[in-house]
N, CA, C and O of each residue as an XYZ file, in Angstrom:
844
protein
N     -76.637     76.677    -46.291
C     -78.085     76.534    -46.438
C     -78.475     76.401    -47.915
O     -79.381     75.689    -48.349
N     -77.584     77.264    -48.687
C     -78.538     77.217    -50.162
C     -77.560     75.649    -50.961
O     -78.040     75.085    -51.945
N     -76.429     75.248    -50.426
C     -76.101     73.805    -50.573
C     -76.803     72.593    -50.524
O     -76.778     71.574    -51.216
N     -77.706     73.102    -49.120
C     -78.986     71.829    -48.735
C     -79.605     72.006    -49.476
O     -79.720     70.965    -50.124
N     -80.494     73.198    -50.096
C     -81.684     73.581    -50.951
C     -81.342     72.930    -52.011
O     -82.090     72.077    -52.490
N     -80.403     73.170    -52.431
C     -79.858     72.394    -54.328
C     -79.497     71.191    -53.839
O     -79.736     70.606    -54.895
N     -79.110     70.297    -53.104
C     -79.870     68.635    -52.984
C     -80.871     68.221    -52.471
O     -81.153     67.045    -52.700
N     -81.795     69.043    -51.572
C     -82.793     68.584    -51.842
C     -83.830     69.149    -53.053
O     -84.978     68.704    -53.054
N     -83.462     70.043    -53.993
C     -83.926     70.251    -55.233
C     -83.519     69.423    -56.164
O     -84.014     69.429    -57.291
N     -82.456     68.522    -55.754
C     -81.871     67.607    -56.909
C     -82.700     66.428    -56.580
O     -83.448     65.980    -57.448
N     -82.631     65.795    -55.221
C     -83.438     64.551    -55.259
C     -85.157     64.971    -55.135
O     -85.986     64.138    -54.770
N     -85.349     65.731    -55.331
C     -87.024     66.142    -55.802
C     -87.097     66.297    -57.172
O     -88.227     66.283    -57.660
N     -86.035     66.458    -57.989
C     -86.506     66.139    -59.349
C     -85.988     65.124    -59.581
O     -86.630     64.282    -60.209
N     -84.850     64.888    -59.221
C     -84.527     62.531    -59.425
C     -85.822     62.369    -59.443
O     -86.483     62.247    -60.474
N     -86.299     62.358    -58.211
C     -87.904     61.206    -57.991
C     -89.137     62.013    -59.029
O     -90.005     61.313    -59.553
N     -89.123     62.791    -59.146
C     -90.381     63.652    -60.316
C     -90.092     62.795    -61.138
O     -90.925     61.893    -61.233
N     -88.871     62.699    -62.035
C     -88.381     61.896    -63.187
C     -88.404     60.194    -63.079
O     -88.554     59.411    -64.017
N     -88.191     59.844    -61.524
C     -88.023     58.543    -61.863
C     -89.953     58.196    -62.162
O     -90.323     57.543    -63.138
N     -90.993     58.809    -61.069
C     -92.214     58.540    -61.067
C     -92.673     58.951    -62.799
O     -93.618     58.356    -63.317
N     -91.908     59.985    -63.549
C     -92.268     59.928    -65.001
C     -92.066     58.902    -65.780
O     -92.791     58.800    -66.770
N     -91.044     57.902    -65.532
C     -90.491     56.978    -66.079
C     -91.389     55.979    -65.939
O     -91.888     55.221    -66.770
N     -91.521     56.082    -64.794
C     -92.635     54.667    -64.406
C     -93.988     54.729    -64.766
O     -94.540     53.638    -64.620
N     -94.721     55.625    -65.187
C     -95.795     55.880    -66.092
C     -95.615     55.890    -67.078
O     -96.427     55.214    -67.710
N     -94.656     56.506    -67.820
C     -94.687     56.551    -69.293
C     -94.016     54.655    -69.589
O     -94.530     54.221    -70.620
N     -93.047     53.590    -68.903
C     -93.531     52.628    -68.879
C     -94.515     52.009    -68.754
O     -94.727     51.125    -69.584
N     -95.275     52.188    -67.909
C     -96.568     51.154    -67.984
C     -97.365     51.883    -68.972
O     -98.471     51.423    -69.258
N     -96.966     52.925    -69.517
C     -98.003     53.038    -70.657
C     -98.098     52.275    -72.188
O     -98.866     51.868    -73.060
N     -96.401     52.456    -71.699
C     -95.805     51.764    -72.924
C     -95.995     50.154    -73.067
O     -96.205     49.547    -74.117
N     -95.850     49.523    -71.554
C     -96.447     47.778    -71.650
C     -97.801     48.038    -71.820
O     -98.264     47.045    -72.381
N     -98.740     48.915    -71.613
C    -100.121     48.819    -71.455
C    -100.433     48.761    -73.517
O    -101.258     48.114    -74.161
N     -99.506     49.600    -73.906
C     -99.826     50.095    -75.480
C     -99.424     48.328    -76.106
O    -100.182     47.810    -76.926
N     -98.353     47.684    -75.664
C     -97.869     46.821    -75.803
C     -98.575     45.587    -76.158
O     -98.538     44.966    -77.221
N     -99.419     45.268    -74.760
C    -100.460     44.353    -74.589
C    -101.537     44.448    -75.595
O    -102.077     43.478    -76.128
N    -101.870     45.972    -75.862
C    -103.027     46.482    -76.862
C    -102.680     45.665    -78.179
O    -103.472     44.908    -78.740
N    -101.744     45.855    -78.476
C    -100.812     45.476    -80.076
C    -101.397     44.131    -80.110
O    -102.239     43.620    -80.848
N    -100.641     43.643    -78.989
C    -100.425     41.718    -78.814
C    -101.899     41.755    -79.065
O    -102.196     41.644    -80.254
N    -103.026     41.902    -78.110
C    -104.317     41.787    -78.730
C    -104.864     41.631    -79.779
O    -105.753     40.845    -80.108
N    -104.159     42.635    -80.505
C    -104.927     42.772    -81.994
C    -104.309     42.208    -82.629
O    -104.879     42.095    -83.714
N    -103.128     41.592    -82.620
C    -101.900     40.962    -83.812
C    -102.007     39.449    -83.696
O    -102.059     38.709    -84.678
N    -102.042     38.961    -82.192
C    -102.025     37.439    -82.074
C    -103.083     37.035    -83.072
O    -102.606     36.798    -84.181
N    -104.899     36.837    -82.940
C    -105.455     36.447    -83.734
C    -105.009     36.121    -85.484
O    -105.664     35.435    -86.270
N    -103.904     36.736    -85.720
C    -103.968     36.702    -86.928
C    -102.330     36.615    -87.445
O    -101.866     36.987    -88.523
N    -101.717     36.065    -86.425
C    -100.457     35.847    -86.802
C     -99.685     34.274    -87.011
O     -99.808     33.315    -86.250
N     -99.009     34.327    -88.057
C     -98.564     33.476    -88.993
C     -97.543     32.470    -88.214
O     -97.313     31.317    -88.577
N     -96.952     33.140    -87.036
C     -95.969     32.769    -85.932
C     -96.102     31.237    -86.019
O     -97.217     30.715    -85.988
N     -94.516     30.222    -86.171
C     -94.859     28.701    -85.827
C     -95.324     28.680    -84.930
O     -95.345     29.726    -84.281
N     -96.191     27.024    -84.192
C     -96.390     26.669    -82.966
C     -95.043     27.028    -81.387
O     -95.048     27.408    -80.216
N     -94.173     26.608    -82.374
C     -92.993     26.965    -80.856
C     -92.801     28.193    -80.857
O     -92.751     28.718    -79.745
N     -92.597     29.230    -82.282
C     -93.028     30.349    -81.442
C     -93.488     30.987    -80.601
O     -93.092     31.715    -79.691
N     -95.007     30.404    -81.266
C     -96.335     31.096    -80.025
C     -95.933     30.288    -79.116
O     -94.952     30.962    -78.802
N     -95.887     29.553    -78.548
C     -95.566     28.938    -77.355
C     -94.855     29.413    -76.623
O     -95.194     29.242    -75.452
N     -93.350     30.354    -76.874
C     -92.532     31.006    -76.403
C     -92.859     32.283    -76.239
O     -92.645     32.925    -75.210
N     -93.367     32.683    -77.203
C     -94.574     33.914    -77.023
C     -95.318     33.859    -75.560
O     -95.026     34.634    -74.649
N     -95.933     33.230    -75.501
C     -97.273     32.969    -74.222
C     -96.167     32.813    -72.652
O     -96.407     33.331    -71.561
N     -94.750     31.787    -73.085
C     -94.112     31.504    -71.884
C     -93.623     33.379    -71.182
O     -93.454     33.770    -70.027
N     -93.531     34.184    -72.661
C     -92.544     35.091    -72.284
C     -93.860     36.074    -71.576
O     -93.570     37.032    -70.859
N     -94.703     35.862    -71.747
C     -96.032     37.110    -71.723
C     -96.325     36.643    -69.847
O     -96.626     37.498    -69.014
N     -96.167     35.295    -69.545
C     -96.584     34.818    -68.666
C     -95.422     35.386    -67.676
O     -95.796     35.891    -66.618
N     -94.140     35.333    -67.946
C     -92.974     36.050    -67.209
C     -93.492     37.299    -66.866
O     -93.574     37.893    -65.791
N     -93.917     37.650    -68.326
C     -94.128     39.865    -68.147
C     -94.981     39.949    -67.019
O     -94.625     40.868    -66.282
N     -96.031     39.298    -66.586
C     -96.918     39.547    -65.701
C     -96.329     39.249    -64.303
O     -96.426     40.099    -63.418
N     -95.671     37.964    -64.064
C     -95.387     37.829    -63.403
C     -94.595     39.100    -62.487
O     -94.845     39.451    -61.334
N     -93.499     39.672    -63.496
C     -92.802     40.779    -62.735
C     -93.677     41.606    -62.752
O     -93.729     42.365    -61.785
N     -94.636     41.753    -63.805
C     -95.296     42.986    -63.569
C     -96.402     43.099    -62.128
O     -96.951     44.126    -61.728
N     -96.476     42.094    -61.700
C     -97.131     41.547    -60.571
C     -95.825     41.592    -59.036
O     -96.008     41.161    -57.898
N     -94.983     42.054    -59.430
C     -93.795     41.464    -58.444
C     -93.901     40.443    -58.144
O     -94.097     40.561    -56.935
N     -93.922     39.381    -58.369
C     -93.736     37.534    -58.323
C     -92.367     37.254    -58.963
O     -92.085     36.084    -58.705
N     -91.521     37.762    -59.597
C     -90.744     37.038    -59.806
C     -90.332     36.556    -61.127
O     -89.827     37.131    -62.091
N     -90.800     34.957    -60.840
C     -90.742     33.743    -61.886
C     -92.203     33.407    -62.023
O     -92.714     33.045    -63.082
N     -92.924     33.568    -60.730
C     -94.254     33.168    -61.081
C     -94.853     31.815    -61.021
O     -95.966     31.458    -61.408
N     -93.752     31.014    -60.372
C     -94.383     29.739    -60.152
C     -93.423     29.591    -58.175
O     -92.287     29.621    -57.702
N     -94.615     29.464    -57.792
C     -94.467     29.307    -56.254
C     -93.805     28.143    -55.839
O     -93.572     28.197    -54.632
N     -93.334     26.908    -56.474
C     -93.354     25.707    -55.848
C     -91.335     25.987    -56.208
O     -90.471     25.898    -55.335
N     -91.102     26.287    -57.565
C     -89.724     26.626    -57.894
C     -88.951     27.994    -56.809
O     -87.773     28.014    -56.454
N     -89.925     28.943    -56.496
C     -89.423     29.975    -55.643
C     -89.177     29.492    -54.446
O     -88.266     30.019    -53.807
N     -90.015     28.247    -53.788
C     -89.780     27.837    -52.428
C     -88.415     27.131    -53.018
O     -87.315     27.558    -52.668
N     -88.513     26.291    -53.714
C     -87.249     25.459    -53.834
C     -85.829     25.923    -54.285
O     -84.831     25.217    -54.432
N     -85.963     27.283    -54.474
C     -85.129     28.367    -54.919
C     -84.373     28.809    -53.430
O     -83.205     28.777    -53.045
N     -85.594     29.212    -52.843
C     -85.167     29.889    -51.485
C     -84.406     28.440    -50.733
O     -83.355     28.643    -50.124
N     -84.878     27.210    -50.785
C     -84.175     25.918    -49.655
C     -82.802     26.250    -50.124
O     -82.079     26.929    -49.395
N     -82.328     25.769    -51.434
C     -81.184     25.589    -52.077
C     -79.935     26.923    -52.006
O     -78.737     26.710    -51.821
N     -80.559     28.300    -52.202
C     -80.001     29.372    -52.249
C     -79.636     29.735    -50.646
O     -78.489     30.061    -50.342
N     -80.844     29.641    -49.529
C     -79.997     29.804    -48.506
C     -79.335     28.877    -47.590
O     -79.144     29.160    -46.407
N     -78.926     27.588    -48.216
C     -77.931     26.929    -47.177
C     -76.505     26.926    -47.858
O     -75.487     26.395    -47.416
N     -76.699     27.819    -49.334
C     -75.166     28.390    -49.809
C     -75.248     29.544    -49.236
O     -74.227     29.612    -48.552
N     -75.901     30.583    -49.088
C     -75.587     31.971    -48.623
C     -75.194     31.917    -46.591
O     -74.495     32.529    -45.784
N     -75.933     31.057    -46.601
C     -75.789     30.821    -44.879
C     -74.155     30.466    -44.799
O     -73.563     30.733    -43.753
N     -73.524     29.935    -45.781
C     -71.996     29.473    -45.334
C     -71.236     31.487    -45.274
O     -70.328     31.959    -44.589
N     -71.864     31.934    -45.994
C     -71.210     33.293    -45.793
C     -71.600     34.475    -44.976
O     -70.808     35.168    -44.337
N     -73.078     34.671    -45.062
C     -73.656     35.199    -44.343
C     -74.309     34.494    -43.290
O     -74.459     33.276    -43.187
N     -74.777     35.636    -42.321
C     -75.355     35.663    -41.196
C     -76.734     34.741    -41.609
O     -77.041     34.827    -42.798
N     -77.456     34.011    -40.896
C     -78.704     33.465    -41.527
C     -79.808     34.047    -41.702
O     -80.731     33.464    -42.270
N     -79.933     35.444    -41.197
C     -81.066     36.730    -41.500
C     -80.973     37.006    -43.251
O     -81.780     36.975    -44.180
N     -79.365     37.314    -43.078
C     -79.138     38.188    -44.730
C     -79.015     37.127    -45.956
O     -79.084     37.231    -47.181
N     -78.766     35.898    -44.913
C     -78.970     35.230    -45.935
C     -80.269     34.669    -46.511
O     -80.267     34.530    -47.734
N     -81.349     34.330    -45.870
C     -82.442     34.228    -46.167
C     -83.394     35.253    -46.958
O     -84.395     35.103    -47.659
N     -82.553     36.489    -46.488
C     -83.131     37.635    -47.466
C     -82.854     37.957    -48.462
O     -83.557     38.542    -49.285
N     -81.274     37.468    -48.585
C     -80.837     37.135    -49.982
C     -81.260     36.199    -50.836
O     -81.369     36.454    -52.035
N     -81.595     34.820    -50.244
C     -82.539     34.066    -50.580
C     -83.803     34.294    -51.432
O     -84.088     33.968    -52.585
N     -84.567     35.075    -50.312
C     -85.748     35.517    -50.726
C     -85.954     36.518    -51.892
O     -86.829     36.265    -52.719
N     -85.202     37.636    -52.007
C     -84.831     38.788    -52.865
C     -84.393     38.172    -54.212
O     -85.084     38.514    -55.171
N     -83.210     37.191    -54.498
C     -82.871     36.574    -55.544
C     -83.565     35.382    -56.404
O     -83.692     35.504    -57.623
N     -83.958     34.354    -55.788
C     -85.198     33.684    -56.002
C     -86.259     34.225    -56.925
O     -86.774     33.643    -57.879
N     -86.482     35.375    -56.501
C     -87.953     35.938    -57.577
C     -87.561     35.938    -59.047
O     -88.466     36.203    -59.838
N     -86.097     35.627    -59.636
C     -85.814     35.827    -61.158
C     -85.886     34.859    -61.154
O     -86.828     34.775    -61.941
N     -85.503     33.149    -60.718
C     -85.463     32.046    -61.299
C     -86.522     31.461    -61.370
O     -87.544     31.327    -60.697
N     -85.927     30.985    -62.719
C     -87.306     30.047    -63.379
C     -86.761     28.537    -63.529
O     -87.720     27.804    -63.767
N     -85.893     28.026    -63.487
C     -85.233     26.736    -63.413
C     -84.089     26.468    -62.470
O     -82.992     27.022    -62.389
N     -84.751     25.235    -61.602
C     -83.610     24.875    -60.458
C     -82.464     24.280    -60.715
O     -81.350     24.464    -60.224
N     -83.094     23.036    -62.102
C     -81.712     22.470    -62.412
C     -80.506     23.374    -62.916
O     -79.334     23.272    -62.552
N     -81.107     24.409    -63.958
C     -80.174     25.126    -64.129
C     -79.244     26.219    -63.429
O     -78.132     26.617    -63.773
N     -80.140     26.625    -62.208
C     -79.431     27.372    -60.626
C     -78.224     26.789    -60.128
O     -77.170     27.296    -59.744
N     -78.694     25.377    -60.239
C     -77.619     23.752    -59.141
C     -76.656     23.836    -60.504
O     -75.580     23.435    -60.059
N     -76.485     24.077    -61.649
C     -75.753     23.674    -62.902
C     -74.434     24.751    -62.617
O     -73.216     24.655    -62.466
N     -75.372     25.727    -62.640
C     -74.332     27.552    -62.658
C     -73.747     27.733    -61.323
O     -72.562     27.987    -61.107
N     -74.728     27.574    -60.389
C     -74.225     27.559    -59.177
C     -72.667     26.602    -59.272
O     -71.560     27.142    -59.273
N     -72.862     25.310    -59.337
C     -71.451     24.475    -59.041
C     -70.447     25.092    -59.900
O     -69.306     25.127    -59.438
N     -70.727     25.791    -61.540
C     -69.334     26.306    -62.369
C     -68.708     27.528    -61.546
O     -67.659     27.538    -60.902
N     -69.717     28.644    -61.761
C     -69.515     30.187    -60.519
C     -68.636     29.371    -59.297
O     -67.450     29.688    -59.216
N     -68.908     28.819    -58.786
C     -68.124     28.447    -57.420
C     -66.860     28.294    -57.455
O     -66.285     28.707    -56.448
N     -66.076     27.752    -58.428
C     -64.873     27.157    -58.618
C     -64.726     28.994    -59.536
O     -65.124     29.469    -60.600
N     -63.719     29.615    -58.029
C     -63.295     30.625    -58.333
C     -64.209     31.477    -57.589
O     -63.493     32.437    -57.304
N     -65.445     31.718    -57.070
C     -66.097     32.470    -56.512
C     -66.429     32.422    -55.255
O     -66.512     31.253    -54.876
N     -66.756     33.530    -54.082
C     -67.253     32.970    -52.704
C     -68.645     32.404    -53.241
O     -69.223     32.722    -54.280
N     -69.185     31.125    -51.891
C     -70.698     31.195    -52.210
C     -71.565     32.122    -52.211
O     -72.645     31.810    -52.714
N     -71.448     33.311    -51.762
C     -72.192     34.337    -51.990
C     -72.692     34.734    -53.426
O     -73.771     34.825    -54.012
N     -71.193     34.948    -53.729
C     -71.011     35.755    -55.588
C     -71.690     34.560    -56.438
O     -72.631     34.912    -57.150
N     -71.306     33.072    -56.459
C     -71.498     32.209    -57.194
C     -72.862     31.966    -57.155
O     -73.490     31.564    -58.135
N     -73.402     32.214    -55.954
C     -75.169     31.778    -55.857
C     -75.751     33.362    -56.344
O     -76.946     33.587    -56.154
N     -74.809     34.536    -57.024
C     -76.028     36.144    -56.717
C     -75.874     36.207    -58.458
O     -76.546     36.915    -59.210
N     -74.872     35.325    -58.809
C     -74.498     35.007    -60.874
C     -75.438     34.067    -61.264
O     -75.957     34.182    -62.374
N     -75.831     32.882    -60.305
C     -76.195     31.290    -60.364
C     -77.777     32.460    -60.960
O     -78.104     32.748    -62.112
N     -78.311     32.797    -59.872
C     -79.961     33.450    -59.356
C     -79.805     34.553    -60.586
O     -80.767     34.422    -61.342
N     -79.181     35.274    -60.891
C     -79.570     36.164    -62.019
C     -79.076     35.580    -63.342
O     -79.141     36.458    -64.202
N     -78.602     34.416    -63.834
C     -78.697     33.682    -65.169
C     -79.718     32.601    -64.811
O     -79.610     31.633    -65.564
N     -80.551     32.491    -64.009
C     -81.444     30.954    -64.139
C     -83.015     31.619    -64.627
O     -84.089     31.039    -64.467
N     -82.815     33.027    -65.276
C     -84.471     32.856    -65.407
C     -85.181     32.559    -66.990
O     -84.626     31.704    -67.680
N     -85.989     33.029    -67.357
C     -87.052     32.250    -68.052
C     -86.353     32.054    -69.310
O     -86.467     31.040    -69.997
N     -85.409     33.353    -69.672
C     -84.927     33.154    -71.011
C     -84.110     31.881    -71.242
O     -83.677     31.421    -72.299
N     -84.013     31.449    -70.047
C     -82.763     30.019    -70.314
C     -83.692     28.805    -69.705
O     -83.200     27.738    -69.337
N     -84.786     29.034    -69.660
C     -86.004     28.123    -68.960
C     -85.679     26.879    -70.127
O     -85.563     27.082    -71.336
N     -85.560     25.468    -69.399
C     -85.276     24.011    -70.072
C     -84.471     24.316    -70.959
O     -85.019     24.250    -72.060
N     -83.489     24.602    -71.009
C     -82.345     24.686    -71.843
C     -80.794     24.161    -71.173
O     -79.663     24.557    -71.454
N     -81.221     23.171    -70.237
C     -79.784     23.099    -69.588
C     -79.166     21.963    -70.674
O     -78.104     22.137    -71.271
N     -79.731     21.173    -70.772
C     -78.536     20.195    -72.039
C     -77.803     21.428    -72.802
O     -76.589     21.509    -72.614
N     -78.347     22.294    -73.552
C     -77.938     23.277    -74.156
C     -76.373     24.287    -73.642
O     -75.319     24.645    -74.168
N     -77.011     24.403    -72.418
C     -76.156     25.188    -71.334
C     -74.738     24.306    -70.999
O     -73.639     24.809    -70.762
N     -75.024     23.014    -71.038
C     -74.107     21.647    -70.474
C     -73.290     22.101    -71.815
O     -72.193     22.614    -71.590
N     -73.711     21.969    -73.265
C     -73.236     21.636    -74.092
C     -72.013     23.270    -74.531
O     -70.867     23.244    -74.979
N     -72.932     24.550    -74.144
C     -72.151     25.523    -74.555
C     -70.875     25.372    -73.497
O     -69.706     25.206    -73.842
N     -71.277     25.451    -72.368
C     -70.274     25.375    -71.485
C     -68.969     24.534    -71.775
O     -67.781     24.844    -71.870
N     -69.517     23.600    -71.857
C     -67.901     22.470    -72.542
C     -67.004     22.910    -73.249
O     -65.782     22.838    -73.124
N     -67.930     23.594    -74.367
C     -67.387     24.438    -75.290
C     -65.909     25.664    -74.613
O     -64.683     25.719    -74.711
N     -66.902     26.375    -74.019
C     -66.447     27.815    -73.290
C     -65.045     27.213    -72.456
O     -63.910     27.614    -72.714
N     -65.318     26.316    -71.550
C     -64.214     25.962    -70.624
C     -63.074     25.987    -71.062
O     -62.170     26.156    -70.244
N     -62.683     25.804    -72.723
C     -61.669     25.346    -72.665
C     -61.135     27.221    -73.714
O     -61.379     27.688    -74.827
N     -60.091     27.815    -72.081
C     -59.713     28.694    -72.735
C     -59.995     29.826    -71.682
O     -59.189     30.731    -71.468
N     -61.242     29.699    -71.022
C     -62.577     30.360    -69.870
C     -61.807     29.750    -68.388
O     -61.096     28.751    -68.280
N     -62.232     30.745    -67.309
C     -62.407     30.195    -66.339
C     -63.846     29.276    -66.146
O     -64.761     29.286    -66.970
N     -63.842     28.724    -65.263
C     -65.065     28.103    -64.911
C     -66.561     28.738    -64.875
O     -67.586     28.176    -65.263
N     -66.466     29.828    -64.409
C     -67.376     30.865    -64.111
C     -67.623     32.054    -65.411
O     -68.731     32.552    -65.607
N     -66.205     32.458    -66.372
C     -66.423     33.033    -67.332
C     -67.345     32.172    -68.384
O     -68.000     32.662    -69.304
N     -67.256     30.895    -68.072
C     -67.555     29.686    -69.182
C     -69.295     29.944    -69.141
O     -70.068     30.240    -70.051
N     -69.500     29.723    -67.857
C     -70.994     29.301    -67.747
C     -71.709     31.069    -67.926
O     -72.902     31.360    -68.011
N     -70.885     31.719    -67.936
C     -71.645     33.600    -68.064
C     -71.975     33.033    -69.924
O     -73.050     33.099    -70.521
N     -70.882     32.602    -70.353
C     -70.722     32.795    -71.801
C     -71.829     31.731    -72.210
O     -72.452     32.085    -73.211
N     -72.144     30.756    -71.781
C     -73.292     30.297    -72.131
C     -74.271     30.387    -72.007
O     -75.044     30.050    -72.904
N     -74.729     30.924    -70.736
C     -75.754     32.169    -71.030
C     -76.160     32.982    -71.821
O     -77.367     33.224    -71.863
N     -75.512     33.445    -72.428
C     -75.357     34.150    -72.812
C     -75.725     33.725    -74.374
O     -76.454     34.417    -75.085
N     -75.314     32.894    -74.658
C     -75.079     32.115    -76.206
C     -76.537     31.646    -75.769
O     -77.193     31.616    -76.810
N     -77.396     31.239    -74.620
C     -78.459     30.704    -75.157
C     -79.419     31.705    -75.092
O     -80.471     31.436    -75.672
N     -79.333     32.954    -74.461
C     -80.281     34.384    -74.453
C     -80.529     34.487    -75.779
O     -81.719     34.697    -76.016
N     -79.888     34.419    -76.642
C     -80.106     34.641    -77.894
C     -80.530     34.107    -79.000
O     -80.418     34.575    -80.133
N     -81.233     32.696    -78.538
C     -81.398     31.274    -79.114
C     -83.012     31.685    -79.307
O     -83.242     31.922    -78.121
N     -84.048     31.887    -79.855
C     -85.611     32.054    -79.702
C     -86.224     30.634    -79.750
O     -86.877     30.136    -78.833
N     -85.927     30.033    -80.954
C     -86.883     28.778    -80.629
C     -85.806     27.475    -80.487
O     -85.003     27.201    -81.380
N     -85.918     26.726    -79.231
C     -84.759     25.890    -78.475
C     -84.696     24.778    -79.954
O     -83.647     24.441    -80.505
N     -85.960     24.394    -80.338
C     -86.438     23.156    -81.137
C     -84.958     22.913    -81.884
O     -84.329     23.759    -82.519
N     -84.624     21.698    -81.664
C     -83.399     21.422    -82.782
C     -82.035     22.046    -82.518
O     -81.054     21.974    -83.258
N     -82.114     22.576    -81.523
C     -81.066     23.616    -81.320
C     -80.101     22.501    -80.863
O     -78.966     22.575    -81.333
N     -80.310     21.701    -80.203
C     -78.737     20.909    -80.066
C     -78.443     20.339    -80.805
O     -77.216     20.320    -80.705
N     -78.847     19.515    -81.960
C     -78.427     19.241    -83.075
C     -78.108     20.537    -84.130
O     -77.446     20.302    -85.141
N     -78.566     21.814    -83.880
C     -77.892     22.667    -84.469
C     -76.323     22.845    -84.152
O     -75.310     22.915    -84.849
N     -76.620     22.888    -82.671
C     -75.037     22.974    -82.475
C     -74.013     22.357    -82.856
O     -72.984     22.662    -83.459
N     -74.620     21.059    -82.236
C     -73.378     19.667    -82.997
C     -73.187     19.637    -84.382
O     -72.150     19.191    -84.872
N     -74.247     20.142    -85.148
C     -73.918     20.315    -86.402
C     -72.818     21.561    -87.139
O     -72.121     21.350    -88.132
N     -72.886     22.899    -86.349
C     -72.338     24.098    -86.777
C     -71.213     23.903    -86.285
O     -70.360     23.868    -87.171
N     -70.735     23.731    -85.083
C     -69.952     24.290    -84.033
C     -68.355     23.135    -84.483
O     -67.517     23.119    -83.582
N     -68.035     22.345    -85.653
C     -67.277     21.577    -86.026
C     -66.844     22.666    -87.312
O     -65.626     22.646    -87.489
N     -67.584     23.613    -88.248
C     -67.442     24.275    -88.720
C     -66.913     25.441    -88.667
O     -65.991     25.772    -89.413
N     -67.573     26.417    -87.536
C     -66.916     27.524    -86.941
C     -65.732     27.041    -86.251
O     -65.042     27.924    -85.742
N     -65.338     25.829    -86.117
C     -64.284     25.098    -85.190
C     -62.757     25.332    -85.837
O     -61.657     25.530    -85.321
N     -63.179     25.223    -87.083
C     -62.294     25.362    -88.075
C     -61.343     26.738    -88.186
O     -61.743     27.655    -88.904
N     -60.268     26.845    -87.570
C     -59.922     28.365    -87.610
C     -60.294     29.402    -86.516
O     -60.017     30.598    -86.433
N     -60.944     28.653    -85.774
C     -61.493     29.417    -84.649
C     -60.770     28.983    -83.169
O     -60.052     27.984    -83.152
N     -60.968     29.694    -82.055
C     -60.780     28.866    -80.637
C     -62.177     28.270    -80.201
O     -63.125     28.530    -80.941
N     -62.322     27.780    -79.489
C     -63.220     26.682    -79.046
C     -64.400     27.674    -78.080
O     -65.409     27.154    -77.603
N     -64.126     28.895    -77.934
C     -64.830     29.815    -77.124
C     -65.172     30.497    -78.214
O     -66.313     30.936    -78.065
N     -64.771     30.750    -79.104
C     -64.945     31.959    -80.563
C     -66.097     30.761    -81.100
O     -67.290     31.030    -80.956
N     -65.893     30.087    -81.417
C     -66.494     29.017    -82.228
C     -68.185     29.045    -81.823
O     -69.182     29.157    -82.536
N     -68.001     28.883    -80.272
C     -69.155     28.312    -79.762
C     -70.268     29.685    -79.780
O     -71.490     29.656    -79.923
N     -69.400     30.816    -79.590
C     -70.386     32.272    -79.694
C     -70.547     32.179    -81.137
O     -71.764     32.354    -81.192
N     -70.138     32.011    -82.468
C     -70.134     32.000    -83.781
C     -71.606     30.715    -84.029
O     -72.524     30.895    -84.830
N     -71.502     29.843    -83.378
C     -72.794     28.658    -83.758
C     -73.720     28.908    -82.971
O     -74.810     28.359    -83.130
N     -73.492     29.817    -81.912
C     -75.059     30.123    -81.549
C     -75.559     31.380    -82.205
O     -76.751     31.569    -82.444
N     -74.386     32.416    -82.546
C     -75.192     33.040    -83.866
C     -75.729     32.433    -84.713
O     -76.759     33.017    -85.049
N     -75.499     31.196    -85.454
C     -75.702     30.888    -86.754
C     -77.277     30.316    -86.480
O     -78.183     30.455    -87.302
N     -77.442     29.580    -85.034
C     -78.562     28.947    -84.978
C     -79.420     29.668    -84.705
O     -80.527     29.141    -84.810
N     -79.423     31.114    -84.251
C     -80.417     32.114    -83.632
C     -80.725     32.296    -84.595
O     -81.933     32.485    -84.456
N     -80.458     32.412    -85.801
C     -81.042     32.553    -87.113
C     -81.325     31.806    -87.972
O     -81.345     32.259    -89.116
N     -81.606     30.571    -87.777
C     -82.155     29.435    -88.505
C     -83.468     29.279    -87.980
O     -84.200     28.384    -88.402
């Protein structure tokens, strides 16, 4: 009896703590928004900045709204594409719910259909479409030439699927896209030098995240 008492005293303070968490977050996006208020008017930020600024603010709401991605026409076309790969593995209930559940992060289809086909070679369709749906959202929003280009890179050395994580990855870290593929083609012959072709390509998207 006093075994039961001390778990259910344990998951009554889990949830006390998790419901603390979740207030003292939204206090913290609420303090957040306050800032942005008062700072945008008067900030020096380039145009593609702010622009990336506004794309990323438009995301925040979105989740903060539970939507997702936030654009309805990409989530339907998310859900067509995602469950007639999950249907080859699953049942067509779980897969549609997988569908539905995964969908809400993507923000670009071409780039879903891009990751999706690398993940596969080596993955069930399940795994390859649940990697595809959690690298396609906003931070990699119109960046697939980019993605095409790291990847090439990555493959050689990468599995198929390690390749396309790693370019993800290399473009999470990219802020303003502008010029960025001619950054690459420009750096990535340099870091090439002495490097492997996977070292290289993480080394020139450092160099350009900071240009």
């Amino acid at each position: 009896m006093k075994s039961i008492a001390i778990v259910i005293m344990t998951f009554c303070l889990a949830g006390s703590l998790f419901a603390q968490d979740r207030r003292l977050i939204k206090q913290q996006i609420r303090d957040l928004s306050l800032r942005i208020e008062r700072d945008a008017p008067y900030s020096d930020a380039t145009i593609n900045d702010l622009r990336e600024a506004k794309d990323m603010m438009r995301q925040s709401l979105a989740l903060i709204n539970n939507n997702g991605g936030g654009n309805t026409e990409i989530y339907k076309l998310c859900i067509n594409y995602a469950f007639e790969k999950y249907k080859r593995q699953y049942s067509q209930s779980d897969a549609l719910d997988r569908a539905q559940t995964n969908c809400r992060n993507v923000a670009d289809i071409d780039i879903l259909k891009f990751l999706f086909e690398k993940h596969y070679r080596g993955n069930t369709n399940g795994a390859a479409m649940d990697l595809a749906t959690a690298q396609s959202d906003f931070r990699v929003k119109g960046r697939l030439d980019l993605i095409e280009f790291a990847y090439d890179k990555h493959y050689k050395g990468n599995t198929s699927s390690q390749a396309a994580t790693k370019a993800v990855e290399n473009m999470r870290i990219i802020r303003n896209t502008r010029g960025t593929l001619s950054c690459f083609q420009e750096y990535f012959p340099i870091h090439y030098r002495g490097n492997t072709s996977s070292v290289a390509m993480d080394k020139t998207a450092q160099t350009c995240s900071r240009l």
